[in-house]
Structures are given as C-alpha cells and as structure tokens.
NUTORZA-963397 format. One record per residue (C-alpha): residue number from 1; residue in one letter; x, y, z. Coordinates in nm, 3 decimals, always signed. Example, Ala and Ser with C-alpha at 12.3 -4.5 7.8 and 13.67 -1.06 7.14 Angstrom:
resi|resn|xx|yy|zz
1|A|+1.230|-0.450|+0.780;
2|S|+1.367|-0.106|+0.714;
//
This chain:
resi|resn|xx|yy|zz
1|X|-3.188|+2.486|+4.691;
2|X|-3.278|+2.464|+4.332;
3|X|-2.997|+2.557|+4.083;
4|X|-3.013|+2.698|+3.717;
5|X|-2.686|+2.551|+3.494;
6|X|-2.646|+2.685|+3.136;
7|X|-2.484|+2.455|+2.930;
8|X|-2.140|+2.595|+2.843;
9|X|-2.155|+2.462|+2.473;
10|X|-2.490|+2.565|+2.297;
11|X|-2.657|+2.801|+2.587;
12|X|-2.922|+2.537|+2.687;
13|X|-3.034|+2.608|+3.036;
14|X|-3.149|+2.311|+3.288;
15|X|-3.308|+2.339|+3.640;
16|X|-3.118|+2.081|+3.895;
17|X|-3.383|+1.998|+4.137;
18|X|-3.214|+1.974|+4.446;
19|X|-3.521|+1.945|+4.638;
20|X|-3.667|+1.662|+4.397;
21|X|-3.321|+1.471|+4.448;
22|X|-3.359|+1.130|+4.349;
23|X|-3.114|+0.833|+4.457;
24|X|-3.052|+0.535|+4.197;
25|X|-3.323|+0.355|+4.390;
26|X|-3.588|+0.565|+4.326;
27|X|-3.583|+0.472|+3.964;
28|X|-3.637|+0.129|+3.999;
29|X|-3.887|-0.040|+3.817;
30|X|-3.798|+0.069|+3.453;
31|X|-3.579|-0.224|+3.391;
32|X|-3.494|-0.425|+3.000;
33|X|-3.631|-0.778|+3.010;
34|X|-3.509|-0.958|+2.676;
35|X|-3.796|-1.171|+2.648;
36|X|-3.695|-1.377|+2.389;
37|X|-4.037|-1.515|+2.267;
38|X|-4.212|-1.502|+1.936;
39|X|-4.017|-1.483|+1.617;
40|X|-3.703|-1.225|+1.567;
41|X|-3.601|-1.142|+1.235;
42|X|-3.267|-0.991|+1.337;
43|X|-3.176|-1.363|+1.498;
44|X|-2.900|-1.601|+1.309;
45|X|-3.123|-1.763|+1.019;
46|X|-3.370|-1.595|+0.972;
47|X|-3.125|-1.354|+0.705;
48|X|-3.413|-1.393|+0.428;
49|X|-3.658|-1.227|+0.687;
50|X|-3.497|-0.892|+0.667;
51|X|-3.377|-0.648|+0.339;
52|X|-3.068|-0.812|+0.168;
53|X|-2.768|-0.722|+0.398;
54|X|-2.537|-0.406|+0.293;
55|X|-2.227|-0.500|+0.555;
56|X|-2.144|-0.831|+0.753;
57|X|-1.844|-0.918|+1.001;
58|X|-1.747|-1.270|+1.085;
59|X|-1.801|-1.510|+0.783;
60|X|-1.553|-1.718|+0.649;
61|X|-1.407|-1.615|+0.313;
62|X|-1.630|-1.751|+0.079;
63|X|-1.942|-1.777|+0.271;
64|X|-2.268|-1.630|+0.069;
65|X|-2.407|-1.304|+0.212;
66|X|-2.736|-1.321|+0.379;
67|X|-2.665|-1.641|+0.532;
68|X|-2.564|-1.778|+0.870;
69|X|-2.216|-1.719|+1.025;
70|X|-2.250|-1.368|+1.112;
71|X|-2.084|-1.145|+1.371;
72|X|-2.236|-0.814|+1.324;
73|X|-2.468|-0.744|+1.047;
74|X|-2.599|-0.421|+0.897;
75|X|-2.937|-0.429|+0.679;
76|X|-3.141|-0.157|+0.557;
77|X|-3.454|-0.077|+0.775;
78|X|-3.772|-0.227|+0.658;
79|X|-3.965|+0.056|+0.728;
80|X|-3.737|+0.353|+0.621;
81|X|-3.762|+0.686|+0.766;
82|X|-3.661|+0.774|+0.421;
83|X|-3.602|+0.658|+0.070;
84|X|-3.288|+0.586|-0.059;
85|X|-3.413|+0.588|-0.436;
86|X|-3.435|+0.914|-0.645;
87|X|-3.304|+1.247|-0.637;
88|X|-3.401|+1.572|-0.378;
89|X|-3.592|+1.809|-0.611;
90|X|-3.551|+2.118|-0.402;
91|X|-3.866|+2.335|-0.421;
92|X|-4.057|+2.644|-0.232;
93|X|-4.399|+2.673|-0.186;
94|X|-4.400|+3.069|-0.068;
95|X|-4.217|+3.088|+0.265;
96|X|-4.246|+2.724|+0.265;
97|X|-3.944|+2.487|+0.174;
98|X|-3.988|+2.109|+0.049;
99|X|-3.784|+1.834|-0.099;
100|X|-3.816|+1.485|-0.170;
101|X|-3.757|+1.216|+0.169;
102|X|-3.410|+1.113|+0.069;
103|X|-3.179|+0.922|+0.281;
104|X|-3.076|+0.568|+0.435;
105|X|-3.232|+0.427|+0.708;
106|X|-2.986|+0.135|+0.815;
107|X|-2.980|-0.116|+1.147;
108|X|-2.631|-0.217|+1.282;
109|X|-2.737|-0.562|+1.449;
110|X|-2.483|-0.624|+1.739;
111|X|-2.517|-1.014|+1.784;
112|X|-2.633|-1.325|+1.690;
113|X|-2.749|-1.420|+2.030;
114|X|-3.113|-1.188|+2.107;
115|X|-3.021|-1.261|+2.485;
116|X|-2.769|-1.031|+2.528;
117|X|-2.804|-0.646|+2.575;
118|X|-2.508|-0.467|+2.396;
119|X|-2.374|-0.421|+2.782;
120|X|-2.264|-0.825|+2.779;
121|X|-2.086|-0.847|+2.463;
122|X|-1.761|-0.868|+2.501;
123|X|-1.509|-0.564|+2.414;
124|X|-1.424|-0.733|+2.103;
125|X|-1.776|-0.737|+1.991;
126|X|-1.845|-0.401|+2.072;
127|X|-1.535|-0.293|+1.854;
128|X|-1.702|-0.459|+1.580;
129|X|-1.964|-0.251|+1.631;
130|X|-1.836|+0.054|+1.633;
131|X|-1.658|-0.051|+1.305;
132|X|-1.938|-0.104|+1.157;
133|X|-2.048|+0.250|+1.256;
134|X|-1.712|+0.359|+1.065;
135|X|-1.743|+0.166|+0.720;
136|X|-2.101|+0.243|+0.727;
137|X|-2.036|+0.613|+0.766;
138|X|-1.711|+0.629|+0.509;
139|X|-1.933|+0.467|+0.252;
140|X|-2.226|+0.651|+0.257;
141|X|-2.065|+0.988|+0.257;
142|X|-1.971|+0.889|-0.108;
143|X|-2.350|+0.992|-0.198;
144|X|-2.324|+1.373|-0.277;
145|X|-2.664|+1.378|-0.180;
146|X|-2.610|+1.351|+0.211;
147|X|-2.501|+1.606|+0.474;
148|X|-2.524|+1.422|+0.787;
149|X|-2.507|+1.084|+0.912;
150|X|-2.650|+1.040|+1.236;
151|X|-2.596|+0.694|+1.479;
152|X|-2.830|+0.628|+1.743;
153|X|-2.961|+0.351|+1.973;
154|X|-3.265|+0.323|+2.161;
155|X|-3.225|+0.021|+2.382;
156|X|-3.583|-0.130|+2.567;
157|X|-3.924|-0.023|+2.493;
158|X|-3.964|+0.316|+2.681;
159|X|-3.646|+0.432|+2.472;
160|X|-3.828|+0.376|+2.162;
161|X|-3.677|+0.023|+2.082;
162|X|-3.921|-0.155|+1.841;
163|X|-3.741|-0.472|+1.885;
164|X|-3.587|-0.617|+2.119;
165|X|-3.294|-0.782|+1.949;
166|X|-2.962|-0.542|+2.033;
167|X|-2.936|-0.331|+1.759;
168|X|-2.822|+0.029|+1.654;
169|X|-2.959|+0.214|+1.342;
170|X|-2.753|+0.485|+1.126;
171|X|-2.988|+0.761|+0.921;
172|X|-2.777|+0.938|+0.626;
173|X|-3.008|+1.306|+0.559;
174|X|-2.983|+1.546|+0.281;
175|X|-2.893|+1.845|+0.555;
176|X|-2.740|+1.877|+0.841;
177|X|-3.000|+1.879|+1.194;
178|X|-3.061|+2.205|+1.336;
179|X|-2.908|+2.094|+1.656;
180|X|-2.598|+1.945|+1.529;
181|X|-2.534|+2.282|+1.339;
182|X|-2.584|+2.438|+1.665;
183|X|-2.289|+2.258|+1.847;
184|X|-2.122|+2.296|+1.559;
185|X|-2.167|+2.674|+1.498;
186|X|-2.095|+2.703|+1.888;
187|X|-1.785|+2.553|+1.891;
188|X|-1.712|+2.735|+1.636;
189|X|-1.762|+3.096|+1.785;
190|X|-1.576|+3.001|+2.099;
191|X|-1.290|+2.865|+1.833;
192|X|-1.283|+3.212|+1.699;
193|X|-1.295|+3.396|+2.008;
194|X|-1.020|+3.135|+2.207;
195|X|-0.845|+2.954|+1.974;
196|X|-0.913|+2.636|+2.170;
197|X|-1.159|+2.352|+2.131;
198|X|-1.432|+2.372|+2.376;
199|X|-1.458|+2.024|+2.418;
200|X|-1.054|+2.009|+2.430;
201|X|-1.138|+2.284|+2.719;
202|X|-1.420|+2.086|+2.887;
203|X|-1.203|+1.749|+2.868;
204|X|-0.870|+1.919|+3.064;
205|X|-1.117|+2.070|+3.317;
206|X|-1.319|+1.787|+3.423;
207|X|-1.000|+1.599|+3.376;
208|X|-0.868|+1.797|+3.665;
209|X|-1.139|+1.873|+3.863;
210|X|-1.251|+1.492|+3.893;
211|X|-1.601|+1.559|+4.065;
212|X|-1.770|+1.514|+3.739;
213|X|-1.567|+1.197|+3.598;
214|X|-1.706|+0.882|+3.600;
215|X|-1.451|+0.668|+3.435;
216|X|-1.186|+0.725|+3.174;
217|X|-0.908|+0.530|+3.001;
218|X|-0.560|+0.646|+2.797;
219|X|-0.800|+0.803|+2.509;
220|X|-1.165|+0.852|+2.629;
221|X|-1.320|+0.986|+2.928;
222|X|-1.661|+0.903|+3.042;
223|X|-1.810|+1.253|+3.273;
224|X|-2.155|+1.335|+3.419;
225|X|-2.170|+1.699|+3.182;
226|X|-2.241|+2.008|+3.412;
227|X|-2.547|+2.096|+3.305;
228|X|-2.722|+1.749|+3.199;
229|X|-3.070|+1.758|+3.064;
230|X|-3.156|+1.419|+3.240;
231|X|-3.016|+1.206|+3.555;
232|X|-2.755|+0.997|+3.478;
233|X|-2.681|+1.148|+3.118;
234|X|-2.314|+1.076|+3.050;
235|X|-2.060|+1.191|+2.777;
236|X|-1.789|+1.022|+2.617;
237|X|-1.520|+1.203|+2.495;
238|X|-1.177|+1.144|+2.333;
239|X|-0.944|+1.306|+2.533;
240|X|-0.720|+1.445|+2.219;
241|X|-0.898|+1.632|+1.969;
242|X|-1.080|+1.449|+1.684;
243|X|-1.319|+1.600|+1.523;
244|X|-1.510|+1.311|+1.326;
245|X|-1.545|+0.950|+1.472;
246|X|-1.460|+0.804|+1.120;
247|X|-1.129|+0.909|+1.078;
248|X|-1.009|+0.785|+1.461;
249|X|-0.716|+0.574|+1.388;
250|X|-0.777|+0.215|+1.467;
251|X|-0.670|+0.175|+1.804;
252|X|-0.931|+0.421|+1.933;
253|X|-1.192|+0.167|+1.826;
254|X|-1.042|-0.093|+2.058;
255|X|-1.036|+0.191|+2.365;
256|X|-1.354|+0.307|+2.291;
257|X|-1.509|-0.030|+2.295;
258|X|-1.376|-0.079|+2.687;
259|X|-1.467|+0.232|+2.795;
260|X|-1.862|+0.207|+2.649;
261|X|-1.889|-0.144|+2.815;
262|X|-1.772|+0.011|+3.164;
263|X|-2.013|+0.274|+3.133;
264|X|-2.309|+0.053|+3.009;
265|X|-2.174|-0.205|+3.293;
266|X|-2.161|+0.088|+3.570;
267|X|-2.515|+0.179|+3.456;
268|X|-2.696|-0.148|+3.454;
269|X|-2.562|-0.252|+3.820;
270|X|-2.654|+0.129|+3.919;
271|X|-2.977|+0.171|+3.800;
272|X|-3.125|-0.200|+3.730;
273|X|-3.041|-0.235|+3.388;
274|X|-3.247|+0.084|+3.253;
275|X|-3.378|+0.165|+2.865;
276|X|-3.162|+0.367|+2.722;
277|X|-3.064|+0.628|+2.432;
278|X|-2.717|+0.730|+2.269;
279|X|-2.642|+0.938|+2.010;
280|X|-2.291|+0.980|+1.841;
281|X|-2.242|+1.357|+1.788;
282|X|-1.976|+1.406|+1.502;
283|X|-1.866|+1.658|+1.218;
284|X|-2.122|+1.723|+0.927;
285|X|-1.975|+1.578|+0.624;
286|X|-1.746|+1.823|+0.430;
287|X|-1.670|+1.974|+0.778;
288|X|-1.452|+1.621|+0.899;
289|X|-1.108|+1.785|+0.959;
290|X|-1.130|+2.132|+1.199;
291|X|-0.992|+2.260|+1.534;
292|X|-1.342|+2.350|+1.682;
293|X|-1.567|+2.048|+1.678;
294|X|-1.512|+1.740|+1.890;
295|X|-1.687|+1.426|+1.790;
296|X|-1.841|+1.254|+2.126;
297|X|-2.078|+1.009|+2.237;
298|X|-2.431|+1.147|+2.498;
299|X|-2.575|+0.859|+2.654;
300|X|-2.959|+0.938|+2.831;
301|X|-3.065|+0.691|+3.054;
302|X|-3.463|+0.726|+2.996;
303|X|-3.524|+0.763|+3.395;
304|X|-3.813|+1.056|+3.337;
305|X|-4.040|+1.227|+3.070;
306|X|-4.004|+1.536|+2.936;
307|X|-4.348|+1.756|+2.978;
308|X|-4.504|+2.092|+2.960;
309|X|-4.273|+2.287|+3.045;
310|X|-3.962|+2.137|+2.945;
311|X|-4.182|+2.168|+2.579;
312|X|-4.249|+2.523|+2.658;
313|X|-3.956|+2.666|+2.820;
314|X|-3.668|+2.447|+2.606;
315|X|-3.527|+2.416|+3.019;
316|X|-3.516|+2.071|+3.169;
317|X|-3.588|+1.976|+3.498;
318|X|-3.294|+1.687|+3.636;
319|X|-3.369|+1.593|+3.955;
320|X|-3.005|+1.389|+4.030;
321|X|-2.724|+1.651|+3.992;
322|X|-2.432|+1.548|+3.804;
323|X|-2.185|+1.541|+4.097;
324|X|-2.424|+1.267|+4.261;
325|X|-2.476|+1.068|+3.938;
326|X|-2.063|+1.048|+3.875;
327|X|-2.019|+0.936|+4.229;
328|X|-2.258|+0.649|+4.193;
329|X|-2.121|+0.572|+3.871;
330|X|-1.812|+0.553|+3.991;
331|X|-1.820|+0.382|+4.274;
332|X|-2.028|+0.123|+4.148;
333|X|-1.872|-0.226|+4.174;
334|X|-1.840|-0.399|+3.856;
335|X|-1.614|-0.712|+3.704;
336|X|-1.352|-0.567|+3.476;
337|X|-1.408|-0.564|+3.109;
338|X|-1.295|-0.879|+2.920;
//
C-alpha cells in the first residue's frame, strides 16, 4: 500500500505510490537528443558570440582570452537573472521589503564539442568542471554584497535547458534562499540536540544498511534518499564531513568527478538518457567552516510534473520507491569510468 516518508532533514513529507509503481520502462520517451543544428554560441569559435569570458581552462600560456583553445569556459549569462552593476539599496514599502536585482548570473560551459552530454566527458573533464565550480565560487565570495552562491544544471529541454550545448550556470544572490536556510537551520537543531552531523548520520546509516546505495567510492557515496520527492532522485555525499564544496582539498575533485560520471552513466543506460536537474547544496557564505552542515550534490531526473496538489499540500507524490530506484541503479551494466 501507499506509504507517507518524512524527510529526516527539513520535515518535508512525500507520498510513495506503491500502487502507481513505475519500472524504468515506463518512462521512456523523455529522452536528450543533441541535435546539433543551427548556430551555437557556446561552440569553439564562436567566443565573440557570447559576453567576454571571466574563467578559461586549457589554453596555452600566452594564448588571448576569448579565443579558440578552450577546455572549459565560464562567461557571464547574456540574459542575467540579475545585475551585477550597482549597489542593493535596501528599502520597505510597509510590510513590504525591496532591494535592487543584484547578483551574477554565470554559465560554466563543459566542452568544446556540443555532441557530448556532460555524461561522455571523460573524468578528467568533469574535474575541470567542478573546478571551475570552485574558483568561480572562491572569487565571487570576495563581493561583500553576496550571501549565497548557488550551482545548478538543467540538462535537455523539459529540465529547463535553453540550449543545448552542455553547460552549467552559477547565480551569486544578495541573501541566502529560504530553502537552503532551512537545511541549514535543520542541521543545525539536530547539531544542538546530538552533537552529530545529520548528514555524517545519514551517510554511516545508508552506508550500512546498503538498500538505499547506489554506488560509492573512497570519499563520496551516491544513495536513493529515503524520502525522495521524485523517482530516481539521487544524492551525493562526501562520506567525511565537509561542510562547503570550495574548501574540499584537491583530491576530492578528482573522486568526485568518477563518482558523478557513474551516476550520470547508470542513469542514461537506466532510463534512456533522461533531462535532468542538479543542484549543489553547500554552506551560505560566512557559514563555510561548521560541524552541522554537509555540502552535497541532489540530482532529479525530470521523469514527472509536479501539480495541484504537490502545489497545495508542499507533499510529493513518487511513484518508484527509493529501494527500487537504487537497485536499478545499481545493477545497471555500464563500462567503467575512464
């Protein structure tokens, strides 16, 4: 029968739909096709098409930025979410509270070639990624001005990729998101009350249990979470505590790079290479060093739409339960990571 599973972190409750169960299979049809036609202004020369470049990997000494010869390349977003000029003018209107639309809006692109889906790089290339994610991160949190620096991806259309062309984008905001002070204040009251990480807690138990895990490596582990909003949602975790992903020491880059590729491998031969989300949850800035928060990566397959009464209730309905999804992830027969 149906079960209700509160999520041990911030309270969220989600209904597993037993009797909805759905099977890999029976998600087929949502599948990435890289096109590749018209033009792409994130593809090797065509530098001058986007906003002068702010990081870039792979040149050799001497080469002039915004030119060919790239690796990875970061570039602000054309169409910012917010401006990075000015200052934040903090003001009320009553009850109501305004300031100006201050941040960065950034893209991390992941490759030269547009053919390949962040999944086929190699684990080198990923690594460069997520280093990019790191400098990116270390130097805007110079800017007094910013609270927060949020990394996402949306990867295929349905996920809310405007472009095809692999590519991540990093948001700096003037205050931290109401959910990620959430987590954070959560972790913090079960800090208080335990003196132990919940994350550190969540990471030994899974560890042990297994049922949940899908993969995992000598510093991450990749689990199915036990009360997952959608099918197929998967956490990565570092299995010591760290509480912001900027100050990892380098070989956790390397790691982390392996174990993302096996899970985006795992989920493309699963599910028929699906669109995708991932967020990288980590410590607001100011907050970088504590025992309570646990930086981490949720991945969200986009398998199913959120409706009425997810919107009214805050629940959400999964019909694959997490046990299922980790066995199918796990068992799923893929080449090893190169």
């Amino acid at each position: 029968m149906p079960e209700l599973r509160k999520d041990p972190i911030v309270g969220r409750w989600v209904i597993i739909a037993t009797e909805r169960a759905k099977r890999p299979n029976d998600f087929a049809g949502q599948s990435v096709q890289i096109r590749g036609t018209g033009f792409c202004p994130f593809c090797e020369g065509n530098e001058s098409k986007t906003p002068p470049e702010v990081l870039a990997y792979g040149r050799n000494n001497g080469a002039a930025p915004n030119t060919p010869g790239w690796t990875v390349r970061v570039v602000p977003n054309k169409f910012p979410a917010l401006g990075i000029e000015g200052e934040l003018e903090r003001s009320g209107e009553g009850l109501f509270d305004r300031m100006n639309g201050i941040g960065a809006h950034e893209v991390i692109i992941e490759t030269t070639n547009h053919q390949l889906t962040l999944a086929q790089l190699s684990v080198r290339q990923i690594e460069e990624v997520l280093w990019a994610y790191r400098d990116r991160m270390l130097d805007l949190k110079n800017d007094k001005r910013f609270r927060y620096i949020l990394i996402f991806k949306n990867h295929g259309e349905a996920a809310g990729a405007s472009l095809e062309h692999t590519h991540s984008q990093l948001i700096a905001l003037p205050i931290v998101p109401r959910q990620v002070r959430e987590e954070v204040s959560s972790a913090h009251r079960y800090y208080q009350d335990k003196e132990r990480c919940i994350f550190c807690d969540m990471v030994r138990q899974e560890l042990a249990d297994g049922v949940r895990v899908i993969v995992d490596n000598e510093h991450f582990v990749a689990l199915a979470p036990y009360a997952p909003r959608f099918p197929f949602e998967t956490w990565i975790l570092p299995k010591q505590h760290l509480s912001a992903f900027e100050n990892a020491q380098s070989p956790l880059y390397h790691s982390l790079a392996r174990l993302l590729k096996e899970v985006l491998v795992r989920v493309d031969v699963v599910l028929d290479r699906p669109p995708y989300n991932y967020i990288l949850h980590t410590s607001p800035i100011g907050e970088e060093s504590n025992e309570h928060y646990h930086w981490h990566i949720e991945f969200m397959p986009k398998l199913t739409k959120v409706a009425g009464f997810e919107w009214g209730s805050g629940f959400y309905i999964n019909p694959t339960p997490p046990e299922e999804a980790a066995r199918f992830l796990r068992e799923a027969q893929v080449p090893a990571a190169d």
